[in-house]
Structures are given as structure tokens and as C-alpha cells.
C-alpha positions as CSV (number, residue, x, y, z in Angstrom):
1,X,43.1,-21.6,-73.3
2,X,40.7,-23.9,-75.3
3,X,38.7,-22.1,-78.3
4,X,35.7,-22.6,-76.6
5,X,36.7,-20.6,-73.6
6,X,38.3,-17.8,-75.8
7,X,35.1,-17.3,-77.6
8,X,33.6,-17.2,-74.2
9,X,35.7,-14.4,-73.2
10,X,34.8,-12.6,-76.4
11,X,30.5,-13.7,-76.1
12,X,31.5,-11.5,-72.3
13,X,33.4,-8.9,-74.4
14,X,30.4,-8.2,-77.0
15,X,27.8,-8.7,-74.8
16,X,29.4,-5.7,-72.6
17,X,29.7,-3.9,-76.2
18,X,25.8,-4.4,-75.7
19,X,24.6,-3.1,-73.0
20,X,27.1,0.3,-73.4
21,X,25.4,0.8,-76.7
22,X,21.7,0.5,-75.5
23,X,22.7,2.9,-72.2
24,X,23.6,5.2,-75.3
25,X,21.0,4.9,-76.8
26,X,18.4,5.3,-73.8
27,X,20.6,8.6,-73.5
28,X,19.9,10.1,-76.3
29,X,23.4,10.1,-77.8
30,X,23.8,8.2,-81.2
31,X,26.0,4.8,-81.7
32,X,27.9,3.4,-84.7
33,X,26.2,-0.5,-84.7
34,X,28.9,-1.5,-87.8
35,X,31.9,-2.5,-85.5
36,X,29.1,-4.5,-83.6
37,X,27.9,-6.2,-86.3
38,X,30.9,-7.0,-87.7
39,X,32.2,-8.8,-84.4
40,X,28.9,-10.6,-84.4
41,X,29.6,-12.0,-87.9
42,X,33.3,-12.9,-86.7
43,X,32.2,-14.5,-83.6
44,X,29.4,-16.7,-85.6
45,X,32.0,-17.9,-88.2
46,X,34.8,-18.5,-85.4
47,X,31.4,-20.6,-83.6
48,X,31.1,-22.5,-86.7
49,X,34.2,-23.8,-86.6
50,X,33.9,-25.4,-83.3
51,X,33.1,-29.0,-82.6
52,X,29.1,-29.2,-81.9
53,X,29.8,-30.5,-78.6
54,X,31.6,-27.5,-77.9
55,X,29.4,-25.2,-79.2
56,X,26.5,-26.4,-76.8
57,X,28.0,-25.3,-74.0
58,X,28.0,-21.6,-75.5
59,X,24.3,-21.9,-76.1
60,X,23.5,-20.1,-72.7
61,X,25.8,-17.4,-73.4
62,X,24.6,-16.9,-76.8
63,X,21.1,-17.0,-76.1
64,X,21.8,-14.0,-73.2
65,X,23.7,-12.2,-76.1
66,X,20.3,-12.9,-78.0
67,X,18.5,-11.1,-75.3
68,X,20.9,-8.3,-74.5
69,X,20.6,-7.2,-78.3
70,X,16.4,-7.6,-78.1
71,X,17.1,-5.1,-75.5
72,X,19.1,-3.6,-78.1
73,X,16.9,-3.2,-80.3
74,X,13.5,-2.2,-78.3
75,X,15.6,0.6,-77.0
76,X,16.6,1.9,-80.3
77,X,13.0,1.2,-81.3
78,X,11.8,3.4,-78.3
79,X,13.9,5.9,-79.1
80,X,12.7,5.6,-82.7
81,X,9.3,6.6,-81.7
82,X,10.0,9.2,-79.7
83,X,12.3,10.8,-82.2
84,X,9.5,10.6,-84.8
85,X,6.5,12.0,-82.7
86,X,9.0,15.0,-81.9
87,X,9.2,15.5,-85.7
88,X,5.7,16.0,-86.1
89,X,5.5,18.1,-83.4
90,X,8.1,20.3,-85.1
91,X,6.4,20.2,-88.8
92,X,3.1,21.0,-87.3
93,X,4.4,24.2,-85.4
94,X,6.5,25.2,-88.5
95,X,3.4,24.7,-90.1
96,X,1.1,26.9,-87.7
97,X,3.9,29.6,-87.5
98,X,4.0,30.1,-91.6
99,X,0.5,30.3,-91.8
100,X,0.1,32.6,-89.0
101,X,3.0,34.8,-89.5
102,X,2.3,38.1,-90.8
103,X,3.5,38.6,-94.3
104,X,6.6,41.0,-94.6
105,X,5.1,43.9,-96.8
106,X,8.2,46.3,-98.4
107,X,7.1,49.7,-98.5
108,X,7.7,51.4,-102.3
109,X,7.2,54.9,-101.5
């Protein structure tokens, strides 16, 4: 198996990675983006290192994987907002509640 095709296999791999993380993330649940990032920086330096020639025929691939972590992003961005306008909803009923809330009187007698 050529370089080209490994990293191929691997451009599949991570862009798999991808899509599990944004279906994660459009679930509510929370995801660890370091082991991602850190394959993405491996996979660029092992793409470096390829003859150009080579490397064009992974631009397709790479421009999906460019897509698939827009995706990425906008869903974690989504998610963002969502998060944040729940958050004010919280602080402006904590809010109400204290300033409605009877105060606790202790009886001295």
C-alpha cells in the first residue's frame, strides 16, 4: 500500500471520527475534540511529506474533511447558543425567585 492510499484510509478514518462527534454533539452529550485535533496535525505533517503530485489527488478528500468539520463546527456553534439562551433563562428565574421569595423571619420569643 502506497503512502498516498494509507493516508486515504486514515482521511476515511477521521472523517468518520467527524461525523460521530457532530451526531454527539447534536445530542446533547459532550465530546473530547483533543484526540481529533491531534490526528489532524499528524495527518497534515504525514501530507507534507508527500510528493505534490500525490498530494493532489487527496485534495477532494481533504476538502470533504474541510466540510465535514464546518459541520463540525456549526453544530457545536448551534449547540452553543442554545446552551447560552438556557443560561439566561436560568439566571433570570433565579433572579425572579430571590426577589420574590418571602424572607425567612426567625421568631425570638
Amino acid at each position: 500500500m502506497t503512502q498516498t492510499e494509507t493516508l486515504s484510509r486514515e482521511l476515511t478514518g477521521i472523517s468518520a471520527i467527524i461525523v460521530a462527534a457532530r451526531g454527539m454533539v447534536n445530542d446533547g452529550k459532550a465530546v473530547n475534540l483533543q484526540p481529533l485535533e491531534a490526528e489532524m496535525r499528524r495527518l497534515c505533517a504525514s501530507i507534507e511529506c508527500v510528493p505534490r503530485d500525490d498530494a493532489r489527488t487527496l485534495e477532494p478528500r481533504l476538502l470533504s474533511l474541510i466540510d465535514e468539520l464546518d459541520k463540525l463546527f456549526s453544530a457545536i456553534a448551534s449547540k452553543r447558543a442554545v446552551l447560552k439562551d438556557q443560561l439566561s433563562d436560568l439566571s433570570l428565574r433565579d433572579r425572579a425567585v430571590s426577589a420574590y421569595a418571602a424572607p425567612l423571619v426567625k421568631n425570638s420569643r
